[in-house]
TIVO-2410 file (N, C-alpha, C; in nm, 3 decimals):
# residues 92
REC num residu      c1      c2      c3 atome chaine
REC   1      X  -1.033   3.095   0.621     N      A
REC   1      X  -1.034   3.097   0.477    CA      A
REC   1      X  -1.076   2.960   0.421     C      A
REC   2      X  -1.051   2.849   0.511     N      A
REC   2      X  -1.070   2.712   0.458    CA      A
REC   2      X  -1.155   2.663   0.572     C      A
REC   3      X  -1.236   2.546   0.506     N      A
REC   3      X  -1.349   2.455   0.623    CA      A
REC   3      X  -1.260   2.405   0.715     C      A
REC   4      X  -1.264   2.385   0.828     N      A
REC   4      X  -1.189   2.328   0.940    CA      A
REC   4      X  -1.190   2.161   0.867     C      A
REC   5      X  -1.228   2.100   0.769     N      A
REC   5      X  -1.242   1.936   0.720    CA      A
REC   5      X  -1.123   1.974   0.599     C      A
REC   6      X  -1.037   2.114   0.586     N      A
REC   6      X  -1.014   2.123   0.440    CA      A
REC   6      X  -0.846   2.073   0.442     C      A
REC   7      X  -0.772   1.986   0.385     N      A
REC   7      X  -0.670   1.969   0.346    CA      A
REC   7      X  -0.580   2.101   0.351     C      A
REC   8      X  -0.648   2.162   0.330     N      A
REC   8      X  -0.576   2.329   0.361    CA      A
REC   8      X  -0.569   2.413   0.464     C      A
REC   9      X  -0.718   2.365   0.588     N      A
REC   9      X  -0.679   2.433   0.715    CA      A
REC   9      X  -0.606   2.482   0.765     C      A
REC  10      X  -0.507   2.403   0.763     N      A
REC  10      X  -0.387   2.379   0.878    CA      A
REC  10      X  -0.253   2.501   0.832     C      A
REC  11      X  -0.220   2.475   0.678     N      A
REC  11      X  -0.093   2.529   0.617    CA      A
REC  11      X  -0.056   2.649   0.620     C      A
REC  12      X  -0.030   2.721   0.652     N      A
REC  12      X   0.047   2.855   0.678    CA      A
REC  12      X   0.031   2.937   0.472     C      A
REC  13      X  -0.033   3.032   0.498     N      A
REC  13      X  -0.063   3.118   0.371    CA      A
REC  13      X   0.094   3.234   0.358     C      A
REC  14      X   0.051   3.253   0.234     N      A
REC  14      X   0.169   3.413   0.206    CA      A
REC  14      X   0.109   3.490   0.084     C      A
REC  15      X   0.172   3.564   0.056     N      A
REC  15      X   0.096   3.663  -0.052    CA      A
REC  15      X   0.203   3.697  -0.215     C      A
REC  16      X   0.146   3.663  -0.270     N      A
REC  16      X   0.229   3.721  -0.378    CA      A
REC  16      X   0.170   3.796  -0.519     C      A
REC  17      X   0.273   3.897  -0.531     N      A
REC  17      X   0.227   4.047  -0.602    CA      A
REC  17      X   0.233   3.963  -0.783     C      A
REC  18      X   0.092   3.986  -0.860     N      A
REC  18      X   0.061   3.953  -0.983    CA      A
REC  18      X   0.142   4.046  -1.038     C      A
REC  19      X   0.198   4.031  -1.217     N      A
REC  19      X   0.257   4.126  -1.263    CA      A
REC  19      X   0.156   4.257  -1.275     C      A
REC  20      X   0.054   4.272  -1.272     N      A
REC  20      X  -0.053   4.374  -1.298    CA      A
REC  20      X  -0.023   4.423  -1.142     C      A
REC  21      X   0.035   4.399  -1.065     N      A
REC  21      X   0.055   4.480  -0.929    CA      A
REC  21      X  -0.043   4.454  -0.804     C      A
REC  22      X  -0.122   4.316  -0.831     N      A
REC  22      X  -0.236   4.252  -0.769    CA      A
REC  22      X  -0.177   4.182  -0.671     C      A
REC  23      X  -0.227   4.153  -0.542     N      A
REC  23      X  -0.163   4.133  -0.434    CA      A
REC  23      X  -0.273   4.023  -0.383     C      A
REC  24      X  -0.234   3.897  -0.388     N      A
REC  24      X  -0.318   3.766  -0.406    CA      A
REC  24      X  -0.242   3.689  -0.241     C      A
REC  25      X  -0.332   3.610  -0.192     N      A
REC  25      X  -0.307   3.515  -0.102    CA      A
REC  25      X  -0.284   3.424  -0.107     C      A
REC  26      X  -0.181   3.301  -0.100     N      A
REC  26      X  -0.185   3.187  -0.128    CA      A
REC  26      X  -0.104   3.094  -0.055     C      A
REC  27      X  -0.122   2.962  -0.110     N      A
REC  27      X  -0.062   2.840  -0.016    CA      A
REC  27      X  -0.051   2.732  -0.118     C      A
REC  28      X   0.059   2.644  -0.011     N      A
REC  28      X   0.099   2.533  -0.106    CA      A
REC  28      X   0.048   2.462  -0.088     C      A
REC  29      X   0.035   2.337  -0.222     N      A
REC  29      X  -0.039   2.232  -0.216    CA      A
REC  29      X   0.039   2.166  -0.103     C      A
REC  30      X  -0.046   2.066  -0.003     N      A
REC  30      X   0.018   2.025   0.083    CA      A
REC  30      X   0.084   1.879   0.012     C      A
REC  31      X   0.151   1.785   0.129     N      A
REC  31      X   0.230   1.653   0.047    CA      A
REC  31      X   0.090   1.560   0.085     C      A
REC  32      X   0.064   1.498   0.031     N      A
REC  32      X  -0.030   1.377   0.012    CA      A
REC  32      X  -0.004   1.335   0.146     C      A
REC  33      X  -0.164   1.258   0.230     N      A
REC  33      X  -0.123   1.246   0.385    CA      A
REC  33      X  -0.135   1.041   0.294     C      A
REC  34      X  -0.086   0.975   0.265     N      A
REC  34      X  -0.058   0.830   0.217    CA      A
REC  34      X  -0.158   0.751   0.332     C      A
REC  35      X  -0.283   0.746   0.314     N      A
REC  35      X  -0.335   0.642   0.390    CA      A
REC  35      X  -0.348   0.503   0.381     C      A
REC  36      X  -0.341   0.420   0.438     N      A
REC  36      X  -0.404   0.257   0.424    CA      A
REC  36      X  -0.541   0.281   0.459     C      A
REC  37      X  -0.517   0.184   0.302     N      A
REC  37      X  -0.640   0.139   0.288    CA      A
REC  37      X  -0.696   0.064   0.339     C      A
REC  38      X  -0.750   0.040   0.436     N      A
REC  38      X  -0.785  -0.107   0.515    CA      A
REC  38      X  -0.935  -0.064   0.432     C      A
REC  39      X  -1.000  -0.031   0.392     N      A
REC  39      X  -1.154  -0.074   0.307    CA      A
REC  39      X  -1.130  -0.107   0.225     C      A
REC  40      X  -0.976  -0.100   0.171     N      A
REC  40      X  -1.019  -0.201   0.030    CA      A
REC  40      X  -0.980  -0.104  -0.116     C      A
REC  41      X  -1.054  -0.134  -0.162     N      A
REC  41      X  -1.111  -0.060  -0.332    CA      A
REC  41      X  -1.208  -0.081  -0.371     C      A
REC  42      X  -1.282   0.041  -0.444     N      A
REC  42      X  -1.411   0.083  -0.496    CA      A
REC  42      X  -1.361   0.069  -0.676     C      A
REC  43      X  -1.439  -0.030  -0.745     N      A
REC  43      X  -1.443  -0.045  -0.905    CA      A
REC  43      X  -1.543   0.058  -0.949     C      A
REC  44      X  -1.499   0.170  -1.026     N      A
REC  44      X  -1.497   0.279  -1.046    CA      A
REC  44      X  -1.598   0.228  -1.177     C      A
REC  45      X  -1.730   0.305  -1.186     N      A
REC  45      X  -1.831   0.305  -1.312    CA      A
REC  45      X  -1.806   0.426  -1.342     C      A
REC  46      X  -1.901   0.488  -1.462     N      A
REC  46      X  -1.889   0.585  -1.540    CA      A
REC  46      X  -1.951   0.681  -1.445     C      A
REC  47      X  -2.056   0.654  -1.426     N      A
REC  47      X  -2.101   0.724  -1.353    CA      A
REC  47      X  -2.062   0.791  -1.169     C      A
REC  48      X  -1.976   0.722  -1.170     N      A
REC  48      X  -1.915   0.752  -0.993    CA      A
REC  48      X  -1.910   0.885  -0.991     C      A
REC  49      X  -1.918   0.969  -0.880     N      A
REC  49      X  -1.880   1.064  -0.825    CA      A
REC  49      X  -1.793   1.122  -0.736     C      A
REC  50      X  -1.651   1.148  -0.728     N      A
REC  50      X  -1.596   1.124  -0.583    CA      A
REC  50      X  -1.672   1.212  -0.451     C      A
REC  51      X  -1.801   1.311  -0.486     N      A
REC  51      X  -1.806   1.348  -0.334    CA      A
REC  51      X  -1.947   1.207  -0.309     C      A
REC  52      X  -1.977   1.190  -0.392     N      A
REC  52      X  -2.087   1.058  -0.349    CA      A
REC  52      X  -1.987   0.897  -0.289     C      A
REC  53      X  -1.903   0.916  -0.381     N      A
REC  53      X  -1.776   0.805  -0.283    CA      A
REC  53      X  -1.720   0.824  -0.128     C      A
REC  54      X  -1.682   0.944  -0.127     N      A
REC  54      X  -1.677   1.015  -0.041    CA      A
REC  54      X  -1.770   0.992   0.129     C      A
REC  55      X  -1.933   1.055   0.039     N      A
REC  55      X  -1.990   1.031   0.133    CA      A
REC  55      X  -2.057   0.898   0.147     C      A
REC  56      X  -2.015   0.804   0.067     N      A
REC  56      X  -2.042   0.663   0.137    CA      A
REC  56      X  -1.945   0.558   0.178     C      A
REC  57      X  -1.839   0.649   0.161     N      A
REC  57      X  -1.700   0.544   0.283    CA      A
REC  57      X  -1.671   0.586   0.348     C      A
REC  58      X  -1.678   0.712   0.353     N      A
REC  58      X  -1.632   0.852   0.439    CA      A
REC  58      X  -1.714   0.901   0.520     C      A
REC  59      X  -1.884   0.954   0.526     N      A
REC  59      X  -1.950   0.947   0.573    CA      A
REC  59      X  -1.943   1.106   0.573     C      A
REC  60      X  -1.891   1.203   0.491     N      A
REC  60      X  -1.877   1.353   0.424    CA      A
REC  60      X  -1.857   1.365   0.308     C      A
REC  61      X  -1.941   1.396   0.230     N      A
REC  61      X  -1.877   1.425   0.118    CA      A
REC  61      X  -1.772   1.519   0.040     C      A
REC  62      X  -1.790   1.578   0.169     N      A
REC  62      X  -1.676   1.673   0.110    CA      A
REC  62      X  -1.501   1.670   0.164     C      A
REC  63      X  -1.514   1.555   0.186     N      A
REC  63      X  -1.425   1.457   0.246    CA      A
REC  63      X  -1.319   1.398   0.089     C      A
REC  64      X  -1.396   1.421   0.007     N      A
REC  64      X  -1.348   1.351  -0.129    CA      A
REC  64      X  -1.169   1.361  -0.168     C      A
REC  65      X  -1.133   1.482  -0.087     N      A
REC  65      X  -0.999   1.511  -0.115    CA      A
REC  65      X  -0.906   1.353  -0.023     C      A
REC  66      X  -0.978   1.315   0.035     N      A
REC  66      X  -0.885   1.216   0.117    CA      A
REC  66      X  -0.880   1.108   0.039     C      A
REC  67      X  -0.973   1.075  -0.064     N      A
REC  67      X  -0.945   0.968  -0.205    CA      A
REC  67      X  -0.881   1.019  -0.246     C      A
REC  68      X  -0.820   1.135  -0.309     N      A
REC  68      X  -0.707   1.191  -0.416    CA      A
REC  68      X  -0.589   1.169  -0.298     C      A
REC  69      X  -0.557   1.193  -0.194     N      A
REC  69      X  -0.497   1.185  -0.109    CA      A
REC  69      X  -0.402   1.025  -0.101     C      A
REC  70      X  -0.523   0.972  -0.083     N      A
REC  70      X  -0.494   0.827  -0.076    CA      A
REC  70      X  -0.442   0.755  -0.165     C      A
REC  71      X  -0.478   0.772  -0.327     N      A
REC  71      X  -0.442   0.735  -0.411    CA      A
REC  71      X  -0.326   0.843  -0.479     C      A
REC  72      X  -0.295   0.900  -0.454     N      A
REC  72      X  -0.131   0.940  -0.445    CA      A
REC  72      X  -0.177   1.090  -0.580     C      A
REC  73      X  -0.314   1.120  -0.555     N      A
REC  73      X  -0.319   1.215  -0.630    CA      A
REC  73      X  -0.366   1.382  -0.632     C      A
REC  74      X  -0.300   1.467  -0.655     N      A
REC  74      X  -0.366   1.594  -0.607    CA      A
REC  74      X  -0.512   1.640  -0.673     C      A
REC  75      X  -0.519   1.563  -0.775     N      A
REC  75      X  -0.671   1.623  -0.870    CA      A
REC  75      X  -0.769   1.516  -0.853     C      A
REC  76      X  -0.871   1.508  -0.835     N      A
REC  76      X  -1.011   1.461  -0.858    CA      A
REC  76      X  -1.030   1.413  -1.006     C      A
REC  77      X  -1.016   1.524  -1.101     N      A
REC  77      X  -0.998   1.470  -1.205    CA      A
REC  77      X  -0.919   1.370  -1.245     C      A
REC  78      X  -0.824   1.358  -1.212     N      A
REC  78      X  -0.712   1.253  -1.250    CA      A
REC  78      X  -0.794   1.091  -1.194     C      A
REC  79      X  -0.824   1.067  -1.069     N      A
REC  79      X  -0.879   0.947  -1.054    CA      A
REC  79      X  -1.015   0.904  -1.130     C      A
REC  80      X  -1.081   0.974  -1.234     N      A
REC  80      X  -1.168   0.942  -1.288    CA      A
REC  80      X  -1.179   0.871  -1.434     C      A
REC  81      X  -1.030   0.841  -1.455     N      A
REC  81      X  -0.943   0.696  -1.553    CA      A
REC  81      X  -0.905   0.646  -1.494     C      A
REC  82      X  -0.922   0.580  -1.334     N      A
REC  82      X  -0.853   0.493  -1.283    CA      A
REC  82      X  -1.040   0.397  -1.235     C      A
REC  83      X  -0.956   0.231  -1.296     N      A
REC  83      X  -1.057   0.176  -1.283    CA      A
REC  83      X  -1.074   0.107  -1.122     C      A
REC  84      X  -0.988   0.175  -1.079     N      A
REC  84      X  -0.997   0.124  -0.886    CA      A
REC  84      X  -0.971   0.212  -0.823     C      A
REC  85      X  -1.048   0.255  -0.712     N      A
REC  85      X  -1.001   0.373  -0.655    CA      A
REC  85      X  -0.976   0.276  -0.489     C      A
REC  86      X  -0.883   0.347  -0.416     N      A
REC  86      X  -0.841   0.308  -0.299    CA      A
REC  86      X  -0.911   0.366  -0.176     C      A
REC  87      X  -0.968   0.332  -0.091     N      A
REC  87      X  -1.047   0.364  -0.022    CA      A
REC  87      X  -0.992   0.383   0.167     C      A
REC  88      X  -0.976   0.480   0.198     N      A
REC  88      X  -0.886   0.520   0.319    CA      A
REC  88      X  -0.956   0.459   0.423     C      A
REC  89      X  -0.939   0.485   0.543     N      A
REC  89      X  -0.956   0.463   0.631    CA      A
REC  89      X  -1.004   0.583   0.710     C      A
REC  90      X  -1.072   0.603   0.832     N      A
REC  90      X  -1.108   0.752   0.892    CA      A
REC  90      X  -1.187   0.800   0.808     C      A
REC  91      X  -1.190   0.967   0.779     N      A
REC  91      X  -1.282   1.016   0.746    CA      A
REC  91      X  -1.297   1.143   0.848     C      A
REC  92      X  -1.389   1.244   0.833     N      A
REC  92      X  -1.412   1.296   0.959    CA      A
REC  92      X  -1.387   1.329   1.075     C      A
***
């Protein structure tokens, strides 16, 4: 159901019935994996992208969840008012 790179791979799914009687699959957000930063921090322009951040510290772009990760956040959106982003370590 998820990319073998996905923050979600791993977590154990369950199902739960919508009031309309809809029978949906789902999973929990996992807990933030807290990396060190040994690269440092990236000074965040207007223009940044996290899967282009991504794929130039990370070397995937679709790796981007490990910046929200790192910086202690579940949304993408949320780090895009932060004028430093924290830059993990690994990748891939």
């Amino acid at each position: 159901m998820f990319a073998a790179n996905s923050r979600y791979a791993n977590l154990k799914t369950y199902t739960v019935t919508l009031p309309g009687g809809q029978i949906v699959t789902a999973t929990r957000l996992p807990k933030p994996h807290l990396a060190v930063l040994l690269q440092g921090y990236h000074t965040r322009v207007q223009k940044d992208r996290l899967d282009n951040l991504a794929a130039r510290y990370l070397s995937d772009p679709t790796l981007f969840w490990q910046l929200c990760d790192a910086n202690d956040t579940p949304s993408a959106v949320s780090l895009t008012a932060r004028p430093l982003i924290g830059i993990p370590t690994g990748g891939a």
